[in-house]
N, C-alpha and C positions, 0 to 999 in steps of 0.2 A: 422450515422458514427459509427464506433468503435475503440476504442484505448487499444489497445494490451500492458499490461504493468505485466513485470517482478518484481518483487517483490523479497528481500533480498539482491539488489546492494551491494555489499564489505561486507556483510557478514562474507565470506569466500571466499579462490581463485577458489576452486571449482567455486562458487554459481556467482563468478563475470565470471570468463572464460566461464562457460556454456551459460551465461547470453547472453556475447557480442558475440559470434559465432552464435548468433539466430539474432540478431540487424545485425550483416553483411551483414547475408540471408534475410534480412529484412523480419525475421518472426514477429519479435514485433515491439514497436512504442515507449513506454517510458519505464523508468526503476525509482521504487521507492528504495532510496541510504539508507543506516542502516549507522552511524555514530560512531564512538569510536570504533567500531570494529576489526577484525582480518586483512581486507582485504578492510580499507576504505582509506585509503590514495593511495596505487594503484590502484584501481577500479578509485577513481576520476581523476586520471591522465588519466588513459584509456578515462573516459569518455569527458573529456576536449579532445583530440584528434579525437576524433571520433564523436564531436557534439552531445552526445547524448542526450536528453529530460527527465531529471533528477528530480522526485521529495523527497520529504523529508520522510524516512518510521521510523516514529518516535517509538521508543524503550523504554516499559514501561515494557516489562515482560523478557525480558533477560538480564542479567549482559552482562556491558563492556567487551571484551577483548581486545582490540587492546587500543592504545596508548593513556591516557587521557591529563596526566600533573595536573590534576590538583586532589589530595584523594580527596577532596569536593564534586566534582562536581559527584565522581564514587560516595563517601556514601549516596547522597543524592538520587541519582538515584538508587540506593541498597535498600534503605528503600521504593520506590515506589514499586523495582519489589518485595518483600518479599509480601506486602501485595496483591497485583494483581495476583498473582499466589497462595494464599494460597489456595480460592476457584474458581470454574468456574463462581460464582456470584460475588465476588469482583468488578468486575467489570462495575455493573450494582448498585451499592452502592455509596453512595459519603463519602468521608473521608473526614472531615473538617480540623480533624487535618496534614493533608498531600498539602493541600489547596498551600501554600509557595512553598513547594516541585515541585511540577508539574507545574506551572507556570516558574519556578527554571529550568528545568530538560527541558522544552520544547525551555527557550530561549537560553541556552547552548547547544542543539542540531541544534536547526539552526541557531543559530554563527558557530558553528563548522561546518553546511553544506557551509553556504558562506565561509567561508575559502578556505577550501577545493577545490569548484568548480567557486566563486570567480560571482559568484550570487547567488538570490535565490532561491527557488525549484520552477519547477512549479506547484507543488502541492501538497499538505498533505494528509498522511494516515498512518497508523500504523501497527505496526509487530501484525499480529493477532488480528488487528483490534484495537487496545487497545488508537490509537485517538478518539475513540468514547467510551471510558468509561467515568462513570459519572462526575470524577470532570471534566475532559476536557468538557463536553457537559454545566455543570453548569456553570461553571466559564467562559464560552466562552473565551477559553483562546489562539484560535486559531483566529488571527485577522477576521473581516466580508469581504465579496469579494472571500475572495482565492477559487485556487478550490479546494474541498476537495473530499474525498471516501466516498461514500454512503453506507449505508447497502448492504448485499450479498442479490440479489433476490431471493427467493424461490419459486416455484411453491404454489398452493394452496394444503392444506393441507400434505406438506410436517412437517411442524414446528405445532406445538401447538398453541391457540388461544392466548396464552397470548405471546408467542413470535413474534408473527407474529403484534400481535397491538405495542408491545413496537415497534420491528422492524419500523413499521409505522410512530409512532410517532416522534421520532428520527429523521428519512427520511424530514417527515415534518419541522421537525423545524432546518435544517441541511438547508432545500430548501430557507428558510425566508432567511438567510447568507450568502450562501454561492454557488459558482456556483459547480452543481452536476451534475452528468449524470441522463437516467432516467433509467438505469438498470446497475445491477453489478452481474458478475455470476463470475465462478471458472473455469479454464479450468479439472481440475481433475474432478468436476462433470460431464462437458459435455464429458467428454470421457468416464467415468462410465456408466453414462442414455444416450446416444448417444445421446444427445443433441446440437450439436455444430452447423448442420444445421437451425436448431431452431434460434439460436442464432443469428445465421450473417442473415437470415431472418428478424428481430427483428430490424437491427441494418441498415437496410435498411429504415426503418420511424422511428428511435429513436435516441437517444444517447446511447452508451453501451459500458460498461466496460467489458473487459475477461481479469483476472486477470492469473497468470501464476508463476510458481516456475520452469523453465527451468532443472535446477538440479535433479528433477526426472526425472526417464529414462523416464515412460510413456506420460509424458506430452513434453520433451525434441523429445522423436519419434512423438510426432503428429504435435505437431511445424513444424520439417523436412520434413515433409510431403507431397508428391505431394497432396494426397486429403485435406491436409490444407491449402495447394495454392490455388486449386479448388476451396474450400469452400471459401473461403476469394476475391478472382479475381474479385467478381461485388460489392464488396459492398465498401467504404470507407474509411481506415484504417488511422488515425490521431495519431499524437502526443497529448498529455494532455495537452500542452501550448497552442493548436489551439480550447483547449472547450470553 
C-alpha cells in the first residue's frame, strides 16, 4: 500500500488551500497539521468538514506565527528552534540542557492539535523531519505504539556511509516502538530522478510513504495529473490511520 500525505497542513492559507484542492481530487490520503501557525485554526476547521486523516507535524525549527495565548509556551519553543537551526548537525546532538524544553514544547503542541481537531493525530512526524532529532529519539518522548515517520529512503550510494548507517540505526530502533512504514521517499525526488514508477511498484509488496508539499507548482502539476492517476490506479492508496 501507499499513503500519500501532504505535509505543512495550516502553515499558511496558500499551503492549506493547495493542500485540500489535491484531498478533493483524491490525489493524496493524509495530511500532517503544523500547530500555532498562520493558517492552523482554519485549516482544522476545513479539515473537521471534510473528514480528513490528520496527523501531528511537530515544529522544532520554525517560530510560531499564528495564535499562541500563551509567551511561555512561544519562548520555550524559541529557545529550541534557535539551537536546531544554528547548524545542519544540531540535530543529530543531544542537548541535555533543553531536555524539559522539548518534552514541554511536544506536549503543548499536541494539546493544541486535540483542541483544534478534537482528537488525536493519527500520526507523528516533523517539519523537516526535526521528530527525529536527538533529544526526541533519547528521551523517547513520543509515546511507544503511535505511528510515526521513518527516515527518507535513499538509494544506495546516493548519501555517505556514515549517513546512511545513522539513517539505519534510527530506522531500527524507531521499528522496536513504534508502527513505521517500510519506505519513505519525496515526491520532489521522484519527479527529479523519474522515479515515481519505481515507487508505486515498490508500494505494491511494501508499505510506502510518498511524502508531498502540494504548494510547489511542480509537485502540485504531478499530483493533477492524468499520468499520476495512471501510475497510482493498481496499486493501494491508504490513509495513515489504516497502517
Amino acid at each position: 500500500m501507499i499513503i500519500i500525505s501532504a505535509d505543512d497542513w495550516g502553515r499558511s492559507r496558500s499551503e492549506t488551500d493547495r493542500t485540500l484542492s489535491c484531498y478533493e481530487a483524491n490525489r493524496i490520503t493524509s495530511v500532517s497539521a503544523m500547530v500555532f501557525m498562520r493558517d492552523s485554526e482554519r485549516a482544522a476547521e476545513l479539515a473537521r468538514g471534510a473528514d480528513i486523516d490528520v496527523g501531528l507535524h511537530l515544529n522544532f525549527n520554525e517560530r510560531y506565527n499564528g495564535h499562541v495565548g500563551s509567551p511561555h509556551a512561544t519562548e520555550v519553543q524559541d529557545r529550541i528552534v534557535r539551537v536546531l537551526t544554528r547548524s545542519k548537525y544540531s540535530v543529530v546532538v543531544y542537548h541535555p540542557f533543553l531536555r524539559k524544553q522539548f518534552r514541554e514544547v511536544y506536549r503543548t503542541q499536541l494539546e493544541e492539535f486535540v483542541r483544534l481537531y478534537g482528537k488525536p493525530p493519527s500520526h507523528v512526524d516533523g517539519h523537516h523531519h526535526g521528530h527525529l532529532c536527538a533529544n526526541m529519539i533519547i528521551e523517547e518522548i513520543i509515546p511507544r505504539g503511535q505511528r510515526v515517520r521513518r527516515n527518507i529512503t535513499f538509494p544506495r550510494g546516493e548519501k555517505g556511509l556514515v549517513n546512511r548507517t545513522y539513517r539505519r540505526l534510527v530506522d531500527q530502533w524507531l521499528g522496536r516502538r513504534y508502527r513505521l512504514t517500510d519506505y519513505l521517499f519525496e515526491l520532489s525526488w521522484c519527479i527529479y530522478d523519474n522515479q515515481l514508477e519505481r515507487v508505486i511498484m515498490l508500494a505494491k509488496e511494501a508499505k510506502v510513504e510518498l511524502i508531498t508539499h502540494p504548494v510547489r507548482e511542480e509537485e502540485y502539476a504531478c499530483l493533477m495529473s492524468d499520468t499520476y492517476i495512471a501510475a497510482t490506479r493498481n496499486v493501494q492508496t491508504t490513509a495513515y490511520s489504516l497502517l
